[in-house]
C-alpha distance (Angstrom), angle and dihedral (degrees) to the residues before:
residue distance angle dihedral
X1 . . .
X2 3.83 . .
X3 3.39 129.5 .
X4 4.29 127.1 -173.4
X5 3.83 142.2 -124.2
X6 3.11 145.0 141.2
X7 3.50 102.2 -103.9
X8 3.95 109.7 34.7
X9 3.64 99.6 93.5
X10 3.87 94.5 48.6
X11 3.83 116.2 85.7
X12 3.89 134.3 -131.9
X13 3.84 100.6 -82.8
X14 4.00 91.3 48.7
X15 4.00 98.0 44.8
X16 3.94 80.8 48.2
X17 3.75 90.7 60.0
X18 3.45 86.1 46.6
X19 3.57 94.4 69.4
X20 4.08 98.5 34.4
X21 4.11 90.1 59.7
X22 3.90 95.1 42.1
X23 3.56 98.9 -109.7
X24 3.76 94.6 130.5
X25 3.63 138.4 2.2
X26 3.76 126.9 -116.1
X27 3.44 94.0 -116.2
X28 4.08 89.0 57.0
X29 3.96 102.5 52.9
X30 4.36 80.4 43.2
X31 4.00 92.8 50.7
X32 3.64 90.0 51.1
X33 3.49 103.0 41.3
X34 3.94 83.1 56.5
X35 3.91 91.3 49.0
X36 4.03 79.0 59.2
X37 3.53 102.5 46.6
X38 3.85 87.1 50.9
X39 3.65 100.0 49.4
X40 4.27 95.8 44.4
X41 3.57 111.1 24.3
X42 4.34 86.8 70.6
X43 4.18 81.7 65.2
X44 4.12 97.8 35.9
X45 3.42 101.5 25.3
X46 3.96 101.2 -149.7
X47 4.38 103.0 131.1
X48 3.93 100.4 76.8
X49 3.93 95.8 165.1
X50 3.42 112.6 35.2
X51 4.24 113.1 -148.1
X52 3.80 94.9 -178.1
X53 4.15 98.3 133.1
X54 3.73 93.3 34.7
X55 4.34 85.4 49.3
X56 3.55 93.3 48.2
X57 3.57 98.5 47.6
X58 3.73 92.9 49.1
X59 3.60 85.1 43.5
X60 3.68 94.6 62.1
X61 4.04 89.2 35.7
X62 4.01 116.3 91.8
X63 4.06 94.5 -79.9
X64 3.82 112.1 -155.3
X65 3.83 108.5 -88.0
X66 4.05 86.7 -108.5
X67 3.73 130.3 158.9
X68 3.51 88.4 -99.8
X69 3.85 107.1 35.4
X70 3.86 114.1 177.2
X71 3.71 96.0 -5.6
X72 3.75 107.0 141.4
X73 3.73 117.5 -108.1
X74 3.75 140.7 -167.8
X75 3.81 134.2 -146.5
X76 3.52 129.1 -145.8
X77 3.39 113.0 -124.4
X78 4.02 95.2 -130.0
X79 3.92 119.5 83.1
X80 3.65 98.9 -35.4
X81 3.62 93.5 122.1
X82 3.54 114.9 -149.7
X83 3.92 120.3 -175.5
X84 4.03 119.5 -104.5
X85 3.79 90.8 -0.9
X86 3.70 128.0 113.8
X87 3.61 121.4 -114.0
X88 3.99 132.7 -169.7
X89 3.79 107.9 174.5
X90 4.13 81.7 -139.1
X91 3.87 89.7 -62.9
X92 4.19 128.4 134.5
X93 4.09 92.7 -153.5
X94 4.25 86.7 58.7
X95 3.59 89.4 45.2
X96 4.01 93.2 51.9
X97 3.71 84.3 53.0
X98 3.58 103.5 43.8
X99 3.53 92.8 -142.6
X100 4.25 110.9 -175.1
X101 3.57 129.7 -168.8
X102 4.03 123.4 -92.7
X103 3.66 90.3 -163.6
X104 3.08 155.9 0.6
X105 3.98 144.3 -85.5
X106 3.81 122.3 -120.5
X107 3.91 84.0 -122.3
X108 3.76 85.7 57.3
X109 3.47 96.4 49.0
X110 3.65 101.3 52.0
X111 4.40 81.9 47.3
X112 4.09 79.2 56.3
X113 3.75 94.6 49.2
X114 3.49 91.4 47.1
X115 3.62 96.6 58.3
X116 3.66 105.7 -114.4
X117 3.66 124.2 147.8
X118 3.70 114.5 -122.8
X119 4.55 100.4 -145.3
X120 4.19 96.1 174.1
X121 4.24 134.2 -46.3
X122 3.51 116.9 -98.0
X123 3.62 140.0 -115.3
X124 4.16 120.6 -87.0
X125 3.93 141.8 156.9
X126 4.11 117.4 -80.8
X127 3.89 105.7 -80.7
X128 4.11 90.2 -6.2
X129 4.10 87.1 -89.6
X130 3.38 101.4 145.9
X131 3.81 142.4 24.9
X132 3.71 107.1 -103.8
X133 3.89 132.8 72.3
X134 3.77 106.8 -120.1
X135 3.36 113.8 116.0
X136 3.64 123.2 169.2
X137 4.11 93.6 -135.4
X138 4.10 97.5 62.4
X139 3.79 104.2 4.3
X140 3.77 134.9 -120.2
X141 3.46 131.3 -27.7
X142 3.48 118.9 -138.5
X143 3.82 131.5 -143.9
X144 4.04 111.3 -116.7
X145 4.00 86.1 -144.8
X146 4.03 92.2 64.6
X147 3.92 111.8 -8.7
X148 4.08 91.0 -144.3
X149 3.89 89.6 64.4
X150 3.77 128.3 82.8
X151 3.69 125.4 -103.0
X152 3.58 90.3 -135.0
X153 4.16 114.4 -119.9
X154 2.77 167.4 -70.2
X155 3.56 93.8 16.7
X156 3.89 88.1 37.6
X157 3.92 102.8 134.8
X158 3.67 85.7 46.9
X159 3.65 99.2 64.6
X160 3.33 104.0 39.1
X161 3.75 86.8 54.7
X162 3.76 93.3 55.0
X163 4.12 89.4 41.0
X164 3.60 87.6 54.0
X165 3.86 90.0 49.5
X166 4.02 86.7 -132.7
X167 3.94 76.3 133.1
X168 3.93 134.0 11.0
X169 3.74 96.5 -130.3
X170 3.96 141.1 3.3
X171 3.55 140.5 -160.1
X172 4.18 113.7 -112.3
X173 3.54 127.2 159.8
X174 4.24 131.3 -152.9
X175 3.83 128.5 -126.6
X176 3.74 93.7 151.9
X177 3.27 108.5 -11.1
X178 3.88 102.2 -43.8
X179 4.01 92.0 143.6
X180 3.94 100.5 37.2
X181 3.73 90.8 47.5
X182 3.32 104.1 51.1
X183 3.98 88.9 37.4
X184 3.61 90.6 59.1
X185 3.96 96.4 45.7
X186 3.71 92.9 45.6
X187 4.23 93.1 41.8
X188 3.39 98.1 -121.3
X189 4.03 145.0 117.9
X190 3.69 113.4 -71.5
X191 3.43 123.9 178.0
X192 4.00 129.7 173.5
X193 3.99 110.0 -168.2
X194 3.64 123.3 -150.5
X195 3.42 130.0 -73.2
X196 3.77 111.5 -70.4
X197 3.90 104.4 10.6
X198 3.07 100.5 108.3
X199 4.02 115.8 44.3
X200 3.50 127.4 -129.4
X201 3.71 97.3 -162.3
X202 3.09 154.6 162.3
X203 3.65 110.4 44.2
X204 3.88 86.6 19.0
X205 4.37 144.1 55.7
X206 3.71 94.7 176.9
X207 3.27 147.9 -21.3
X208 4.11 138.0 -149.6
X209 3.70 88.1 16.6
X210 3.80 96.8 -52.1
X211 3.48 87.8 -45.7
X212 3.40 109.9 123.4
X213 3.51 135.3 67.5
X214 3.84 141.4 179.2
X215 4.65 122.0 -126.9
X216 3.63 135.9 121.1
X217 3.59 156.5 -69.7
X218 3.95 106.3 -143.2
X219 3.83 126.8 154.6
X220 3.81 96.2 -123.6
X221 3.52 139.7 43.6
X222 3.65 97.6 -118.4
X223 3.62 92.5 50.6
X224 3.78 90.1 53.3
X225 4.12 83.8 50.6
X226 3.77 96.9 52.3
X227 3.27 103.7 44.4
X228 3.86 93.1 44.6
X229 3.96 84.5 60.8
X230 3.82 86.4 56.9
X231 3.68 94.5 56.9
X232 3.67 102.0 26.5
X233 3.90 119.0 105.4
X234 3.60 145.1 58.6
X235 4.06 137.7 -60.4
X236 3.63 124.8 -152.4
X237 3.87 108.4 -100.1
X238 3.69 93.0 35.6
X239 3.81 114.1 146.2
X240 3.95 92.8 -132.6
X241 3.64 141.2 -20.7
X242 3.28 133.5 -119.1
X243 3.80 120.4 -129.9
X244 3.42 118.1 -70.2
X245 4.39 115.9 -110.1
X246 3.78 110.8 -114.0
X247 4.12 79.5 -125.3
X248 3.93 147.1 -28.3
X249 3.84 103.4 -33.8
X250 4.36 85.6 -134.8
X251 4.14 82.0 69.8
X252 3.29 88.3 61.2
X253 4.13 104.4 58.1
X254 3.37 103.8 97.4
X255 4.05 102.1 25.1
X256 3.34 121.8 132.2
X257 3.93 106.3 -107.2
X258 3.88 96.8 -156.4
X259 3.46 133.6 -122.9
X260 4.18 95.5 -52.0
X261 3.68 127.5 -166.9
X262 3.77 107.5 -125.3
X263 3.93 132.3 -168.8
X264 4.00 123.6 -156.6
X265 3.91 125.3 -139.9
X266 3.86 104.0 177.3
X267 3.75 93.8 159.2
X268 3.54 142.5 59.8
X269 3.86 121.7 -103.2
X270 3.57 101.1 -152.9
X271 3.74 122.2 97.6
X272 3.52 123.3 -110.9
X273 4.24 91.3 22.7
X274 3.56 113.9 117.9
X275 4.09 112.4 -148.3
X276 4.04 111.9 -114.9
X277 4.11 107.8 -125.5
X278 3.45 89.5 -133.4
X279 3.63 106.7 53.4
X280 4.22 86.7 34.5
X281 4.08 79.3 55.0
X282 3.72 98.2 48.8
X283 3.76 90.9 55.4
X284 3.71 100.9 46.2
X285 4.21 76.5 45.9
X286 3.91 90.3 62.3
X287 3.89 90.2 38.5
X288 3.60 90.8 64.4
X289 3.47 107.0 47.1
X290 4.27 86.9 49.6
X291 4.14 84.9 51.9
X292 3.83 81.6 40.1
X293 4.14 90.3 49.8
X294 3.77 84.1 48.8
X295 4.23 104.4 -97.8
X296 3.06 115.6 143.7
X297 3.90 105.5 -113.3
X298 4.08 129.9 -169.1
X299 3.81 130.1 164.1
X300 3.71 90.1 -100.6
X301 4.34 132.7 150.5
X302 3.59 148.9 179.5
X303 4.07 94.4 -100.1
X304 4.20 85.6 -151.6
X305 4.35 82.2 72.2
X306 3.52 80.8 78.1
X307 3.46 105.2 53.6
X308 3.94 103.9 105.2
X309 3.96 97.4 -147.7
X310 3.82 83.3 85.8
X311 3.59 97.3 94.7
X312 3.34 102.5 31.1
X313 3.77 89.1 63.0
X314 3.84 98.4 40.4
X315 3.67 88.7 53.4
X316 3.28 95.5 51.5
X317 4.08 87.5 53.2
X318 3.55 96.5 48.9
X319 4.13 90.6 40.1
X320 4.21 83.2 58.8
X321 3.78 92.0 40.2
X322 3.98 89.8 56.7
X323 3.81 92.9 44.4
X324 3.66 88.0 57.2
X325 3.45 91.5 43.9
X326 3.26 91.9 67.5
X327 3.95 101.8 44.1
X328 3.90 89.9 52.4
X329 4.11 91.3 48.9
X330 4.22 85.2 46.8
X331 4.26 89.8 46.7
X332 3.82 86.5 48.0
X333 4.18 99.5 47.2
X334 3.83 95.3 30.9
X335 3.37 97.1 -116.9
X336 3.80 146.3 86.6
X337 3.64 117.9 -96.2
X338 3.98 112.2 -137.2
X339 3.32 144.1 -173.6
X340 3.80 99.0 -89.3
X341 4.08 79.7 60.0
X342 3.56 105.3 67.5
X343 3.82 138.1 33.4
X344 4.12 114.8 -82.3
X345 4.10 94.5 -106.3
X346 3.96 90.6 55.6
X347 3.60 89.5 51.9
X348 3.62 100.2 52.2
X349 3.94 85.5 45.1
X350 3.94 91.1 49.3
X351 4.36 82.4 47.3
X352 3.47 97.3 50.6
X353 4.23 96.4 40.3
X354 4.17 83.9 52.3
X355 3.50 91.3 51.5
X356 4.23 87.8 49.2
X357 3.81 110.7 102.4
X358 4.06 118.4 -136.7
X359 3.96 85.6 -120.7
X360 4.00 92.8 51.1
X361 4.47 93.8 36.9
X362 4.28 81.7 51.8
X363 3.36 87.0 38.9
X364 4.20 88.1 65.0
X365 3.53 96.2 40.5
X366 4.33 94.9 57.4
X367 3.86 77.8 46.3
X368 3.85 92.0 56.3
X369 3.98 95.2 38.4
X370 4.18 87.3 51.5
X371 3.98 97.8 44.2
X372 4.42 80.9 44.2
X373 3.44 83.6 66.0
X374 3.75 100.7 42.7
X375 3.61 91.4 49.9
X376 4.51 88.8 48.0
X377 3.62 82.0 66.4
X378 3.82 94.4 69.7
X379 3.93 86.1 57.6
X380 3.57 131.4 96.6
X381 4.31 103.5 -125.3
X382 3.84 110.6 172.2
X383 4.20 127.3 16.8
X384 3.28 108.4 -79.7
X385 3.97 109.2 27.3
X386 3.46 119.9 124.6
X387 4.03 99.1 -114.5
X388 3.71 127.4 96.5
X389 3.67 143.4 -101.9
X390 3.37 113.8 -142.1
X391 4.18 134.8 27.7
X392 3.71 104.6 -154.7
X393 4.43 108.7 -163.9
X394 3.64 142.3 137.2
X395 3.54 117.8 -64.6
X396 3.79 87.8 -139.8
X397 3.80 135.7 2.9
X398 4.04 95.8 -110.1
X399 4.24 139.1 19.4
X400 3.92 109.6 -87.7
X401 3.68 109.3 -60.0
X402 3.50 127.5 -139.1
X403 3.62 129.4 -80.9
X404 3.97 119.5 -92.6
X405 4.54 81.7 21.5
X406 3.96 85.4 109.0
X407 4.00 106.6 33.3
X408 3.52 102.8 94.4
X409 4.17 108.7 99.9
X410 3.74 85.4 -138.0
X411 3.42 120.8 19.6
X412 4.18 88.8 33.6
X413 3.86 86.6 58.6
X414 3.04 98.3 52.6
X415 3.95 88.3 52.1
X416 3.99 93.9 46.0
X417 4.49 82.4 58.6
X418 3.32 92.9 50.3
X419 3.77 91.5 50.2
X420 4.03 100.3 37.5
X421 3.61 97.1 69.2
X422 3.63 101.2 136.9
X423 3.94 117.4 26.7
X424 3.90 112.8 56.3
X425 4.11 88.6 59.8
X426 3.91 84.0 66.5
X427 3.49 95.9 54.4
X428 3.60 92.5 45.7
X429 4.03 88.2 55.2
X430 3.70 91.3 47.2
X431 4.59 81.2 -127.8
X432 3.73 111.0 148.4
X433 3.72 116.1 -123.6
X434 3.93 143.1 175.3
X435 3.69 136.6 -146.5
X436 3.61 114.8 -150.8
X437 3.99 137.6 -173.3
X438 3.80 101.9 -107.5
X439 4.06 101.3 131.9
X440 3.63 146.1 33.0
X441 3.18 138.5 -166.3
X442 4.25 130.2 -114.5
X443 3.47 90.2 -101.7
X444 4.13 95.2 44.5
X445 3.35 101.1 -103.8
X446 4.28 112.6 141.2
X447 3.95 123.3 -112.8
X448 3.47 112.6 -172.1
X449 3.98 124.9 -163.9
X450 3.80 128.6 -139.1
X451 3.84 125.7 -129.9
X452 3.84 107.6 -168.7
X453 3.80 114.2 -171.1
X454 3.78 131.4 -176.7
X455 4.16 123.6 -57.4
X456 4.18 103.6 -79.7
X457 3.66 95.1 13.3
X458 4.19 102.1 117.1
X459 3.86 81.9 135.5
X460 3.68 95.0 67.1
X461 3.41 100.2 52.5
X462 3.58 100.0 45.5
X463 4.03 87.5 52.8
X464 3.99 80.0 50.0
X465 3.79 100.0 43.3
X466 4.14 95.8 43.3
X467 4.39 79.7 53.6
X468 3.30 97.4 55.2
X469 3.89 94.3 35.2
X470 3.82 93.8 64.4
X471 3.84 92.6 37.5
X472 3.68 90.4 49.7
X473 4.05 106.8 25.3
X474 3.83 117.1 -168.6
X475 4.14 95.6 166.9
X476 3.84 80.5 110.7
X477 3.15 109.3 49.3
X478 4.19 114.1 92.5
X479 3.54 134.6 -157.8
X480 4.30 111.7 -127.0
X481 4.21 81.9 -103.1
X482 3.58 112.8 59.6
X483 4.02 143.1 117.5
C-alpha cells in the first residue's frame, strides 16, 4: 500500500527548510502528514493517539521560530510526557483509566521550542520490557517491510511510523536497545546517545540503573544529528552530566572521521547461542566497507562482553525497575495494581524485583559500575593509546522475527536473550551507539549493524555514520508499506 505527496520522501532537515524559505506553510507539511497517518497506520498500526486538531491548531498558531518549525513530529507513547494528552506506557490498566499528561517532559519541551508539531504518540510494549511491539492494550505493530514481522521495541510504533514516512522523524528512547532494535528492523537511523545527554527530567534522574535514555528514529544521519542538538544538554537538578560535545552534532555530518582503529564482534559470546548468518553477515558487511573507506579493521572485542554475569545483573535491574513501576502507577491512581492489570511477563518481573533485597539490587549495580570499567579498557581514550575507536556488531542476533515469536513470558524470554546479544551492554556503559541500514536479508527483510564508540563521543559516530551513509546510500530503498 503506497500512497503520494509531495513531501513524504523528504526528511526532517529538508521539510524544515521548507518552511524557513516560504515554500510551504506549517499547516501544509502537518495536513499531509495526517492524510498519511490515516491512510497507513490501519495496515501498520503505529499512531495509537491521534493529535490531529490539537497539531493543526498549533500548526496554524505562531510556532517557536525553531530549527525545525512545523515539521511533523511523533511521540512515543512511554514517559515522554506531553501536556493534556493521554499516555499508556503500552499498558491495558492506563488505558481503562484514561490517564493524560499534566505536563510536560524536558525532552518535550526542547521538541516544543524547536518548533515541531506533535500529530499523536506511537505504539510500544507495556513498560518498554522487551523488544517487540505487541502489547496487549492497542495491538501489534507491524513492520512496513513484511507486515507478519515485528517492528522491533520498545520504540516500535515509532519506527514504523518514520519507515512508513507518515512522519520524517520520531522520538524513541533506549533501555536495552529499544532505539537500535527497532532502527535496525525498520531500516532506519538509530542512534542511542550517552548516558546523561539527554535529560529525563522532571519527575525523574534515571531510570533502570542509568540505563535508559531518550533520542530518535530519523531516516538520515543528519536528521538524527540535528535533532539530537535540540534535545541534547543538561537540566538543573540532574544527577550528572554527560560530557559536553566539542560542537553542534549537525557540524559534524559530513566530517572526515580519520583513519579509526576498528574491532569486529560478529558472534555471540554466550555459551550455548548459535550466531544467525545474517546478522554475522551484516557485520562483516559494515567491516568491509570501513577497511574499504581505509580504517584499519581487525576481529577485535572488549573480552568483559563475555563475562556471563551481564544478564543476570541487568535482569535483576529491570526486574526492580518494573516492581517499582508498578507501586508508583498504584500511589498515583489510589489503588493497587494486580495481576489481572498487566500482561503475565510484567508480573513475573514485578514478582521477582519484590522479592530482590536492597543489599542484592546494590549488589548488581557495583557489579555493573566494575565490569563498566573492564569493558573502558577495550577503548581508545586519548590520541595515541593503543585501544580502538569503534566496535562494529549485529544489532541483534537474527533478521526481524515474526509477530507472536516473542510473546510467551517464558519461552518468549528466553527467545528475546538469545536475540539481544549486543545492545543492553551499551546502555549499561552509558557508550553512545547507532544502528544503521547496511544489510538485508534474501527475502528483504533489514539488518542493521551497530558502531559503538567511546563514552561522550556522539561526534564520532555521526562523522562515521554520515561516511558510510553516502558510500553506502539506503534513502532509496522502501519498505512494501510506505507513502
Amino acid at each position: 500500500m503506497t500512497t503520494t505527496d509531495p513531501f513524504a520522501a523528504l526528511d526532517a532537515t529538508a521539510q524544515a527548510d521548507l518552511v524557513r524559505t516560504g515554500q510551504v506553510s506549517p499547516l501544509e507539511l502537518v495536513d499531509a502528514a495526517i492524510a498519511r497517518i490515516e491512510a497507513l497506520n490501519p495496515t501498520v498500526n503505529a499512531v495509537i493517539h491521534e493529535r490531529f486538531e490539537r497539531a493543526r491548531a498549533e500548526a496554524a498558531a505562531d510556532l517557536p521560530e525553531g530549527p525545525f518549525r512545523g515539521v511533523p513530529f511523533v511521540l512515543k507513547d512511554l514517559a515522554a510526557y506531553s501536556a493534556g494528552d493521554p499516555h499508556h506506557g503500552g499498558a491495558e490498566f492506563l488505558k481503562r483509566e484514561g490517564w493524560t499528561a499534566s505536563a510536560d517532559d524536558h525532552l518535550v519541551a526542547r521538541l516544543r521550542r524547536a518548533g515541531v508539531v506533535f500529530v499523536g504518540r506511537t505504539n510500544t510494549p507495556e513498560f518498554g520490557t522487551t523488544i517487540t511491539t505487541e502489547p496487549t492494550a492497542h495491538g501489534a505493530s507491524r513492520n512496513p517491510w513484511n507486515l507478519e514481522h515485528s517492528t522491533g521495541g520498545s520504540s516500535g510504533g515509532s519506527a514504523a511510523a518514520v519507515a512508513t514516512r507518515m512522519v520524517p522523524a520520531a522520538h524513541a528512547s533506549d533501555g536495552g536497545g529499544s532505539i537500535r532494535i527497532p532502527a535496525s528492523e525498520c531500516a532506519l537511523v538509530g542512534l542511542k546517545p550517552t548516558r546523561a545527554r539527554v535529560p529525563l527530567g522532571p519527575e525523574i534522574g534515571d531510570s533502570w540503573g542509568a540505563a535508559t535514555v531518550h533520542g530518535v528514529v530519523t531516516r538520515t544521519v543528519r536528521d538524527t544529528a540535528a535533532l539530537l542538538d535540540v534535545l541534547s544538554g543538561p537540566m538543573p537538578g540532574d544527577p550528572y552530566p554527560a560530557p559536553p560535545l566539542p560542537g553542534p552534532l549537525a557540524a559534524e555530518v559530513g566530517r572526515d572521521p580519520g583513519r579509526l582503529r576498528i574491532g569486529v564482534l560478529d558472534h555471540p559470546l554466550l555459551p550455548g547461542v548459535v550466531a544467525d548468518p545474517d546478522s554475522a553477515a551484516a557485520a562483516r558487511h559494515g567491516a568491509e566497507l570501513l577497511a574499504r573507506l581505509g580504517h584499519e579493521v581487525s576481529d577485535d572485542h572488549p573480552a568483559a562482553m563475555g563475562e556471563s554475569a551481564f544478564s543476570a545483573t541487568f535482569s535483576t535491574v529491570v526486574a526492580a525497575s518494573v516492581a517499582l513501576d508498578l507501586a508508583v502507577w498504584g500511589e498515583l491512581l489510589g489503588r493497587e495494581i494486580g495481576p489481572d492489570d498487566i500482561e503475565e511477563r510484567n508480573w513475573m518481573f514485578a514478582e521477582i524485583g519484590r522479592a530482590i533485597s536492597a543489599p542484592d539490587y546494590l549488589r548488581a549495580i557495583h557489579w555493573q559500575q566494575a565490569w563498566t570499567r573492564r569493558m573502558a579498557q577495550w577503548w581508545r581514550h586519548a590520541p595515541g593509546d593503543d585501544g580502538f575507536d569503534i566496535l562494529v556488531t549485529p544489532v541483534l542476533n537474527g533478521p526481524p522475527p515474526r509477530l507472536g515469536w516473542m510473546t510467551d513470558p517464558i519461552e518468549g524470554l528466553q527467545r528475546v536473550t538469545d536475540l539481544m546479544q549486543y545492545t543492553a551492554q551499551f546502555n549499561v556503559t552509558g557508550q553512545p551507539a547507532i544502528s544503521l541500514p547496511l544489510w538485508w536479508t534474501e527475502s528483504g527483510l533489514p539488518v542493521g549493524v551497530q558502531f559503538v564508540a567511546p563514552f561522550g563521543r556522539e561526534d564520532l559516530l555521526v562523522r562515521l555514520a554520515s561516511e558510510l551513509e553516502a558510500a553506502s546510500p539506503w534513502a532509496d530503498r522502501l519498505p512494501a508499506v510506505h507513502a
